[in-house]
NUVOZA-608474 format. One record per residue (C-alpha): residue number from 0; x negated, y negated, z negated. Coordinates in steps of 0.25 Angstrom, whole numbers. Layout:
residues N
BALO     i      c1      c2      c3
BALO   NUM       X       Y       Z
...
END
This chain:
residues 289
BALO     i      c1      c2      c3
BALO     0    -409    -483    -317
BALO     1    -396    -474    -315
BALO     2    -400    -462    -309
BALO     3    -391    -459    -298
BALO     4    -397    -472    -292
BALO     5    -411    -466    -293
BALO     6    -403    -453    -285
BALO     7    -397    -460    -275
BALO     8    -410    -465    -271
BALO     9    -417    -458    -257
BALO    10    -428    -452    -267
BALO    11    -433    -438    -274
BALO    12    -429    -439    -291
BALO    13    -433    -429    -298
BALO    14    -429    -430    -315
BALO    15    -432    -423    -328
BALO    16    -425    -420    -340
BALO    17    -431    -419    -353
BALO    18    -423    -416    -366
BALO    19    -423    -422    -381
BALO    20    -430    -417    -392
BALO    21    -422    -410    -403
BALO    22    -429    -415    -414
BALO    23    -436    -430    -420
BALO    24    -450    -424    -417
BALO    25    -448    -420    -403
BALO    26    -443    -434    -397
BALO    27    -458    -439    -395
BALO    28    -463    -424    -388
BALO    29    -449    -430    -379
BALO    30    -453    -443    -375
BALO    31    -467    -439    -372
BALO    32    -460    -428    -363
BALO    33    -453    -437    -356
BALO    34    -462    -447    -354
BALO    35    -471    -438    -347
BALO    36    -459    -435    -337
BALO    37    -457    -449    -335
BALO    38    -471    -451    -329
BALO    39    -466    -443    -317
BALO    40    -456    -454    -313
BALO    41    -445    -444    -314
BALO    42    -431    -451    -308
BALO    43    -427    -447    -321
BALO    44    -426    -441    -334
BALO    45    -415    -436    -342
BALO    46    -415    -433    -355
BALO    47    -406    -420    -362
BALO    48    -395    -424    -373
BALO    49    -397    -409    -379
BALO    50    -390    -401    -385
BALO    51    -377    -406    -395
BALO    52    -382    -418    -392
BALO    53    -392    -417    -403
BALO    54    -403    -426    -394
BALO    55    -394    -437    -388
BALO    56    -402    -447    -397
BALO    57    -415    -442    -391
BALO    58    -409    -443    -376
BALO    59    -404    -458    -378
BALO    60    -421    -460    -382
BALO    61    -425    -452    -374
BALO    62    -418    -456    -360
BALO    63    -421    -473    -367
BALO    64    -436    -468    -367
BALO    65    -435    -462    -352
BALO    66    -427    -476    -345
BALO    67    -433    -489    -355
BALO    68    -448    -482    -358
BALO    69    -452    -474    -347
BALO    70    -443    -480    -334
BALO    71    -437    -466    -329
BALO    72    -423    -465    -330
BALO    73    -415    -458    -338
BALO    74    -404    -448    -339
BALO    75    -398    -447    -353
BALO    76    -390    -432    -356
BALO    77    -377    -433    -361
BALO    78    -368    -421    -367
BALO    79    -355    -422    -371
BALO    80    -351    -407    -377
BALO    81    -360    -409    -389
BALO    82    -356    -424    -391
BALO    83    -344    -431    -396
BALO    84    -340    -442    -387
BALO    85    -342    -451    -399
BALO    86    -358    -447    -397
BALO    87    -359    -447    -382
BALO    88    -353    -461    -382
BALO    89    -363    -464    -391
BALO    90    -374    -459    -383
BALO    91    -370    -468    -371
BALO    92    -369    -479    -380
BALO    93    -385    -476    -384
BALO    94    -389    -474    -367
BALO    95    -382    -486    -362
BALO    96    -390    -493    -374
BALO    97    -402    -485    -369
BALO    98    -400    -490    -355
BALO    99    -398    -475    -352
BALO   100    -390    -476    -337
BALO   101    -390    -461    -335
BALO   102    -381    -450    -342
BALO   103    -380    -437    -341
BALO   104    -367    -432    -345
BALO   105    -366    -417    -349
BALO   106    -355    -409    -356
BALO   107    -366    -403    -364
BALO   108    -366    -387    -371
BALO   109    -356    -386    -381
BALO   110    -361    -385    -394
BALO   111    -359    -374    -404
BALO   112    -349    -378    -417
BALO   113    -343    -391    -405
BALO   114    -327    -390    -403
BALO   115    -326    -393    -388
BALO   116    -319    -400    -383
BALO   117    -315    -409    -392
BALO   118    -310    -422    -392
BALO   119    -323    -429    -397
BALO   120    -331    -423    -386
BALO   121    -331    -423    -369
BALO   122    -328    -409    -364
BALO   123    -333    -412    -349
BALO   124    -344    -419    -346
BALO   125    -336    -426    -336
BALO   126    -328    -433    -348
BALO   127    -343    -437    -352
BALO   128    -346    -443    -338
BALO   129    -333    -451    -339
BALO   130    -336    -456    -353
BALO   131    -351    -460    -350
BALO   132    -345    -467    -335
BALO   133    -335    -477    -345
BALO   134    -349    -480    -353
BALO   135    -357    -487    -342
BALO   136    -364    -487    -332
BALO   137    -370    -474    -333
BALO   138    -377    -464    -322
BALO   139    -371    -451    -326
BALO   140    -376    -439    -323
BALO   141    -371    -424    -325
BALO   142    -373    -410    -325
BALO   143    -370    -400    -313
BALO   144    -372    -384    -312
BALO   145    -375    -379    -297
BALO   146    -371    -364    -304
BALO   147    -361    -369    -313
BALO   148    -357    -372    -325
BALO   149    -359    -361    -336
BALO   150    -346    -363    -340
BALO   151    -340    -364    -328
BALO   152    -333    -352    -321
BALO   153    -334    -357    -306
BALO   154    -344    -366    -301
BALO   155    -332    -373    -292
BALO   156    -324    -377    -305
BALO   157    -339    -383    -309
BALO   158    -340    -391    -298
BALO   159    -325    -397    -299
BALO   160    -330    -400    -313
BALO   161    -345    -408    -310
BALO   162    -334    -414    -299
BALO   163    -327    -418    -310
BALO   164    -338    -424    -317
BALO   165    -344    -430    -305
BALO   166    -330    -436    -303
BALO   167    -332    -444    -316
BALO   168    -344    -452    -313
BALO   169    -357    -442    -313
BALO   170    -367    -450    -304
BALO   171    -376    -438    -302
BALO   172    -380    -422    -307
BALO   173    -389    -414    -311
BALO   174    -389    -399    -311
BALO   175    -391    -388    -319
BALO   176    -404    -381    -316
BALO   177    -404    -369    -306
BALO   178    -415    -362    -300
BALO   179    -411    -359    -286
BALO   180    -408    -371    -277
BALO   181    -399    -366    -268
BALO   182    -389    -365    -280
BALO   183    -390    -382    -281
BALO   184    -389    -383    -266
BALO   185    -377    -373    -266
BALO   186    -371    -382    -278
BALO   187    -374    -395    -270
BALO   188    -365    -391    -260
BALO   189    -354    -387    -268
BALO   190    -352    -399    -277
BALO   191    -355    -410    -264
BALO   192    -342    -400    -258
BALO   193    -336    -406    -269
BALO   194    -338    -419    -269
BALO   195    -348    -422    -280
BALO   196    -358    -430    -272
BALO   197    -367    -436    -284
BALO   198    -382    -433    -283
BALO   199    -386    -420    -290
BALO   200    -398    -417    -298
BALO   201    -404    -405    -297
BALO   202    -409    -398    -310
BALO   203    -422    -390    -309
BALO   204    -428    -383    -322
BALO   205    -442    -380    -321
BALO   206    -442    -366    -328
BALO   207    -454    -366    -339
BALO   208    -452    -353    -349
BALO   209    -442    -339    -346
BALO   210    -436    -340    -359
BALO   211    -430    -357    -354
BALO   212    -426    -349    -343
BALO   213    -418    -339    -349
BALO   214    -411    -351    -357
BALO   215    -409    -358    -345
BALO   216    -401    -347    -340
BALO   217    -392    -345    -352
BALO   218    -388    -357    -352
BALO   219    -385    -362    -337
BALO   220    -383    -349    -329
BALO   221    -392    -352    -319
BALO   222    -395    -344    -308
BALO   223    -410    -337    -308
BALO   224    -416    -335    -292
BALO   225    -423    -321    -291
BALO   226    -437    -329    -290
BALO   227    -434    -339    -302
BALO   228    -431    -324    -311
BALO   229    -445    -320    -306
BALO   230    -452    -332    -310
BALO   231    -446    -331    -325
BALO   232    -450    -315    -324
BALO   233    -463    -319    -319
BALO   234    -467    -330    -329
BALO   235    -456    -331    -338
BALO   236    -467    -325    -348
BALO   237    -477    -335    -347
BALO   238    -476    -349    -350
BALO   239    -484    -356    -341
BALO   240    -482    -348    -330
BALO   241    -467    -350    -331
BALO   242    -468    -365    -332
BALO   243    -476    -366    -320
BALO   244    -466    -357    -312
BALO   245    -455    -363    -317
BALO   246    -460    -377    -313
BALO   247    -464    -372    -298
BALO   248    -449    -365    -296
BALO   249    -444    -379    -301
BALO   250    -453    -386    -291
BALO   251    -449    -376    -281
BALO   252    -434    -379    -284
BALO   253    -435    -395    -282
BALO   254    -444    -394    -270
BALO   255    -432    -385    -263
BALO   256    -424    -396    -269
BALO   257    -432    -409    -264
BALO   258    -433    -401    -249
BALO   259    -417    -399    -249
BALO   260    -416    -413    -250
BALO   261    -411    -415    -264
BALO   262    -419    -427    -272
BALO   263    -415    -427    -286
BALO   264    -419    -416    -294
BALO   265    -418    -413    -309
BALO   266    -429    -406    -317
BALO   267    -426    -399    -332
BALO   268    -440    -403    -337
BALO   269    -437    -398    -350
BALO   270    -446    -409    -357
BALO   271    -459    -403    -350
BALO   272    -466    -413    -343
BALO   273    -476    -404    -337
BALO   274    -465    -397    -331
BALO   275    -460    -411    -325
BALO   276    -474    -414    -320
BALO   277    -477    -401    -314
BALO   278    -465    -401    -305
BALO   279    -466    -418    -300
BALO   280    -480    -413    -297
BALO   281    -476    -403    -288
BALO   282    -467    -411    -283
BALO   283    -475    -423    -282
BALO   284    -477    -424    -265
BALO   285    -463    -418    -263
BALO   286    -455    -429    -270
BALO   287    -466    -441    -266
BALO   288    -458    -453    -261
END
């Protein structure tokens, strides 16, 4: 099933994503991980290409084992930067042999030692989109950034480029994590002034340890609420307690979410299915029917 036919229905999806392993002996610890998300009828999962495109063999599996073993559907990453075209077209090639119907086309980090651009490899992933739209009858999916891109020096010129992207066939997003949800809202209204119509995702990351968070930050730039900095300083410290904070802010987030009418919601489950289960069950009355 493509999902933005599973979107466009009148009902609540809420989806994972879990990520491959990087080696051989971590692929069965993977699959079990995913099975258990599976067993909360998520509307689906997507599954991480990683970085250089190291696990792009384990995604093709991995998203195989989610749509023609376990039913759910699947949402295959795909990353251009640390890919030649030669590679991604291969990749495609393995999906649509997979009966993978769902891509999610992302520029990717450049990697260290990679000329860039060059004429073996996309530079936007709006060249991606267009390449995977002349390969079949894809859903494609791609990336959006409610504070703006890291790279980008005004959130407008971001815009006019997911626009762009948009533009070039993207059937639906999914945002970058944030942790205060006036910021989506406020990014909503932006980008709908602008014309980009397709259905949003947003993505929630149920924070479980101060030292992921810290990471989190490096790398996305994402604005920390005054209550979310006292939760880390509280707990930040002590595993469990930080895991079971982290999974109630979430939940908070995606019941503020539900109630201002937005149905389709992302989770960064981070290959932990207790996370997963611990938020669906207190979500369990809310998102019945």
């Amino acid at each position: 099933m493509k999902i933005i036919d599973r979107l466009n229905e009148d009902r609540i999806n809420i989806s994972f994503e879990v990520f491959p392993p990087k080696t051989t002996a971590g692929y069965a610890k993977v699959l079990d991980t995913t099975d258990q998300i599976a067993e909360l009828a998520p509307a689906f999962i997507s599954v991480t290409y990683g970085a250089g495109g190291g696990t792009s063999k384990n995604t093709v599996k991995i998203a195989s084992h989610i749509k023609n073993d376990l039913g759910v559907g699947a949402l295959a990453h795909l990353t251009c930067a640390s890919s030649t075209k030669a590679e991604v077209q291969q990749v495609i090639d393995e999906l649509r042999e997979a009966g993978i119907e769902n891509i999610l086309a992302l520029r990717g980090d450049l990697q260290p030692g990679v000329s860039f651009p060059d004429s073996e490899r996309y530079r936007y992933a709006s060249e991606l989109v267009t390449a995977i739209k002349s390969q079949g009858d894809f859903c494609i999916g791609a990336a959006c950034y409610p504070e703006g891109h890291v790279e980008t020096e005004h959130k407008a010129d971001d815009i006019d480029y997911l626009k762009q992207k948009v533009d070039q066939g993207v059937d639906f997003l999914t945002t970058q994590m944030f942790f205060d949800n006036s910021i989506h809202y406020n990014f909503l209204y932006r980008i709908r002034e602008k014309g980009i119509t397709v259905p949003v995702l947003p993505g929630i990351m149920p924070v479980t340890s101060g030292s992921q968070m810290k990471r989190i930050v490096e790398l996305s730039g994402t604005i920390l609420p005054a209550r979310f900095i006292a939760i880390l300083d509280k707990f930040g410290d002590n595993p469990a307690a930080m895991q079971q904070a982290g999974i109630a802010y979430a939940t908070d987030q995606i019941i503020d979410l539900l109630a201002n009418g937005v149905k389709n919601i992302h989770i960064y489950s981070m290959n932990k299915p207790e996370v997963a289960k611990a938020i669906m069950t207190n979500l369990s009355e809310i998102i019945k029917g």
